[in-house]
Residue frames relative to the residue before (quaternion, step in Angstrom):
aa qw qx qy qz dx dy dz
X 1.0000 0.0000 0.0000 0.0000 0.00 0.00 0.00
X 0.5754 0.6626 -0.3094 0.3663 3.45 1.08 -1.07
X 0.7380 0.2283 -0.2787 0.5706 3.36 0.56 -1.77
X 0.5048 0.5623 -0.5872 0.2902 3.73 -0.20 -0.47
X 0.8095 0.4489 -0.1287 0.3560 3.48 0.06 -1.96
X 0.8275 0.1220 -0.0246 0.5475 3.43 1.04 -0.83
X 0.8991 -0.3395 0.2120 0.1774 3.35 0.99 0.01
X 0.6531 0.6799 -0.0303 0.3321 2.63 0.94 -2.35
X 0.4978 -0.5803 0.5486 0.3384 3.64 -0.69 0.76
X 0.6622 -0.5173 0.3975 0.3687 3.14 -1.76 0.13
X 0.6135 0.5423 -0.3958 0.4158 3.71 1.45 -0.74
X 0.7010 0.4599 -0.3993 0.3710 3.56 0.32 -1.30
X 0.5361 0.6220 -0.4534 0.3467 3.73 1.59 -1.51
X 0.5320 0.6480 -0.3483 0.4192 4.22 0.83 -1.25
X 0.7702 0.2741 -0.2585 0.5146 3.30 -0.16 -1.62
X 0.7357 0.3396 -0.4990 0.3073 3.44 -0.16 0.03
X 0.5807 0.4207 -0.4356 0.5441 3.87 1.00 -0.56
X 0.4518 0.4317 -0.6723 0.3969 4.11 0.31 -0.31
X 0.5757 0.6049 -0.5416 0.0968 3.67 -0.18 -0.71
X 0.4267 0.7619 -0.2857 0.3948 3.26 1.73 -0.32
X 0.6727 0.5428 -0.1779 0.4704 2.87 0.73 -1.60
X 0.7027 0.4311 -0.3160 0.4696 3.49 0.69 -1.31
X 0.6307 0.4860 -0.4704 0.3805 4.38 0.14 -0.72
X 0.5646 0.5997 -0.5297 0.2023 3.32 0.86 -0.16
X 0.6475 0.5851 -0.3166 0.3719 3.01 1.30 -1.12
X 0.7414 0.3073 -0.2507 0.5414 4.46 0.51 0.12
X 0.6311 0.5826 -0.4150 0.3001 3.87 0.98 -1.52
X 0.4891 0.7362 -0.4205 0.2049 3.51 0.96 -1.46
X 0.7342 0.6126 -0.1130 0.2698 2.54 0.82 -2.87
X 0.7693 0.4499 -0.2010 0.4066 2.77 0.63 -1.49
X 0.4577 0.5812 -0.4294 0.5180 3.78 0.91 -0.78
X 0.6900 0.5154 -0.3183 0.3961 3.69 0.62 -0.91
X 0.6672 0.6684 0.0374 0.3266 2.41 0.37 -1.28
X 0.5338 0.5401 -0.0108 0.6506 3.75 1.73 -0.72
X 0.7367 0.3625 -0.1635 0.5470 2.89 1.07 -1.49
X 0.6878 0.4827 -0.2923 0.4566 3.45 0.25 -0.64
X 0.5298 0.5252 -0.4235 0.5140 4.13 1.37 -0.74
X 0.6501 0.6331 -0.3007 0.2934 3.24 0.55 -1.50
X 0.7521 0.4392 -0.1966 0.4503 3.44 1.03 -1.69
X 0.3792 0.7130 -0.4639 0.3642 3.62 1.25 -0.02
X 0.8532 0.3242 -0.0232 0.4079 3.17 0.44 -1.46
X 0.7816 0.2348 -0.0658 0.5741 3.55 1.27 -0.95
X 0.4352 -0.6365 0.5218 0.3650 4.05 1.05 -0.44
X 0.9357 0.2695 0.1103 0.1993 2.17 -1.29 -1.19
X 0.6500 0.5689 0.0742 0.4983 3.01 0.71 -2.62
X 0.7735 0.2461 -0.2819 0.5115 3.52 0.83 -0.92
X 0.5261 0.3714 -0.5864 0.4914 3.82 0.40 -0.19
X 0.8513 0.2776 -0.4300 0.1157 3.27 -0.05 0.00
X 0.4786 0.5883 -0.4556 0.4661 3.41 1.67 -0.18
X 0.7486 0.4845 -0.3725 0.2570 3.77 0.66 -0.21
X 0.4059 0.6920 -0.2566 0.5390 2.92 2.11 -0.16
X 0.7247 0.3102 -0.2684 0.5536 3.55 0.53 -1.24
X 0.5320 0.4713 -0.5199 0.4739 4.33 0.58 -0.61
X 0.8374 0.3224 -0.4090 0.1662 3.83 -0.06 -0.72
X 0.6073 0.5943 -0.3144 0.4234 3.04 2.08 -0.63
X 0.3937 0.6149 -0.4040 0.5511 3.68 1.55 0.45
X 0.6540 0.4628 -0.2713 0.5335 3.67 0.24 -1.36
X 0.6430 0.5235 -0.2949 0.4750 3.52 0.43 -1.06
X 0.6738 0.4913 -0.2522 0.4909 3.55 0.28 -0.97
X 0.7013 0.4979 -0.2474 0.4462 3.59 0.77 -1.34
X 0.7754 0.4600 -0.1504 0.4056 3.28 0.60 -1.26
X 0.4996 0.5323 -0.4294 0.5317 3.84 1.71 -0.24
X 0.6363 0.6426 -0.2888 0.3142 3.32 1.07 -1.15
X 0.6716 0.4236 -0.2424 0.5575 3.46 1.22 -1.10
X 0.7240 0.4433 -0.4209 0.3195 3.61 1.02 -0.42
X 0.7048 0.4362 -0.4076 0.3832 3.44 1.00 -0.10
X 0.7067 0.3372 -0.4521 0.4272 3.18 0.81 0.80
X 0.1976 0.7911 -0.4795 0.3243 3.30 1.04 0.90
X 0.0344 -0.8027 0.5933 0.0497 4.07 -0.36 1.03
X 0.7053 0.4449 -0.3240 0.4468 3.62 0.71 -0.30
X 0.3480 -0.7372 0.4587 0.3535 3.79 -0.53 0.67
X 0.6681 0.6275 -0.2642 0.3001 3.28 0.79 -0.67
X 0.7247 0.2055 -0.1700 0.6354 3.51 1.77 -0.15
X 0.3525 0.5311 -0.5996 0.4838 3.57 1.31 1.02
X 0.5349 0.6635 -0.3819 0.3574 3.43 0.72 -1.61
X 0.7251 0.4664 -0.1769 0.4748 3.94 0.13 -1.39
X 0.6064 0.2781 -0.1755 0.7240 4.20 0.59 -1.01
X 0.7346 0.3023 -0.4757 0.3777 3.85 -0.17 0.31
X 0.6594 0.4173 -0.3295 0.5315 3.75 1.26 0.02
X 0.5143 0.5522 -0.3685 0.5429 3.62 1.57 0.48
X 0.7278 0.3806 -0.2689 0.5031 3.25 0.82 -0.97
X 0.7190 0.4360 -0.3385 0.4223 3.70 1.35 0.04
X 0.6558 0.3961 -0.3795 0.5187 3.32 1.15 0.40
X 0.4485 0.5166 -0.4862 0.5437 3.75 1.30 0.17
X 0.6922 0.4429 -0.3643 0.4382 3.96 0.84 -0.62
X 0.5581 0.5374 -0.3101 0.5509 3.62 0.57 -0.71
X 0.7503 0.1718 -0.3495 0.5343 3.62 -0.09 -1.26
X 0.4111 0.6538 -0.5106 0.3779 4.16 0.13 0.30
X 0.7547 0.4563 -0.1432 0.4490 2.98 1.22 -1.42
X 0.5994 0.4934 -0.2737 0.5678 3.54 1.60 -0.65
X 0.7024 0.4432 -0.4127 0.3740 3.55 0.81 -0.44
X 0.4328 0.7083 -0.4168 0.3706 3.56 1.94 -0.67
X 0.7200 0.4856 -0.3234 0.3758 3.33 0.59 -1.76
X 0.5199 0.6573 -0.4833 0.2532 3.37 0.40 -1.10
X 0.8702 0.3686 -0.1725 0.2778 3.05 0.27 -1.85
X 0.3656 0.7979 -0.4242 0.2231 3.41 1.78 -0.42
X 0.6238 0.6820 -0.1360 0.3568 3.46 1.10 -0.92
X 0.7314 0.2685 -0.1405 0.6110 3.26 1.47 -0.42
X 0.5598 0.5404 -0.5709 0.2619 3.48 0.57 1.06
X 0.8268 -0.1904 0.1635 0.5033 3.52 -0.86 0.06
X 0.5105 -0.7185 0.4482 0.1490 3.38 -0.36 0.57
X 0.7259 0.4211 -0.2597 0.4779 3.48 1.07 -0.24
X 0.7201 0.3275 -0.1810 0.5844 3.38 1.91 -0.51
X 0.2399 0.7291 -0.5766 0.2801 3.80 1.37 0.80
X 0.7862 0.3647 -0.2158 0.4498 3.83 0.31 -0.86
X 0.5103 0.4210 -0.4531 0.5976 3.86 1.50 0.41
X 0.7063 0.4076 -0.4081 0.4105 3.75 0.87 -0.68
X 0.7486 0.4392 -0.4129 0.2760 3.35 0.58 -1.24
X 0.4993 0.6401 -0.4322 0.3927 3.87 1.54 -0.13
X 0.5691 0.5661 -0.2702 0.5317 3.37 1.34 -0.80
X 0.8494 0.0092 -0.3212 0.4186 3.70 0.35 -0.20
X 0.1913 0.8399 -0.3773 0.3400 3.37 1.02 0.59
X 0.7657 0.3351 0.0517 0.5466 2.76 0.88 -2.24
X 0.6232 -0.6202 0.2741 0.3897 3.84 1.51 0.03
C-alpha cells in the first residue's frame, strides 16, 4: 500500500507497517486493561461497552486511513488505528473467561488462533 500510494520503497514501506508488530507490545494491555476498569463499575455491561467503543474507533479511524493522501498524517491515524486493534484484542481476551465453562477451551482456541 505504502509504495503504491506514496511511493515509498519497499524498506521505508516495512518500517512503517513493522509498527504493527511493535503495539503489540502495550495496545493488548491496555485494551485489557479498559476492560477490566470498565467492569469495576458496570460488569459485565462494561467489558462490553468498551469492546464495542474500540471496535467503532477502529472502524472510524481505518476509514480516515484509507483516504489519507499525505504520508505525514497517515503515519499518526495509522498508529491509532493500530492500537484501537490490539487493545480490541486485549478487550477480546478479557472476556474469554466468562463464557460457559464447558466451551472456554473451544473459545479461547477460537481467539487465540484469530
Amino acid at each position: 500500500y505504502f509504495t503504491e500510494q506514496f511511493g515509498l520503497d519497499q524498506g521505508l514501506a516495512g518500517l512503517i507497517v513493522g509498527l504493527f508488530g511493535l503495539m503489540n507490545l502495550l495496545a493488548r494491555v491496555l485494551g485489557r486493561l479498559a476492560s477490566d476498569f470498565c467492569s469495576k463499575g458496570w460488569g459485565m455491561k462494561g467489558r462490553l461497552w468498551i469492546f464495542i467503543t474500540v471496535q467503532i474507533l477502529e472502524g472510524l479511524f481505518l476509514n480516515v486511513f484509507s483516504r489519507m493522501s499525505v504520508l505525514g498524517a497517515t503515519i499518526p491515524i495509522l498508529v491509532i488505528f493500530l492500537l484501537l486493534v490490539q487493545m480490541s484484542c486485549g478487550a477480546t481476551f478479557d472476556v474469554v473467561h466468562f463464557v460457559e465453562p464447558a466451551a472456554t477451551a473451544f473459545i479461547s482456541g477460537i481467539v487465540g488462533a484469530g
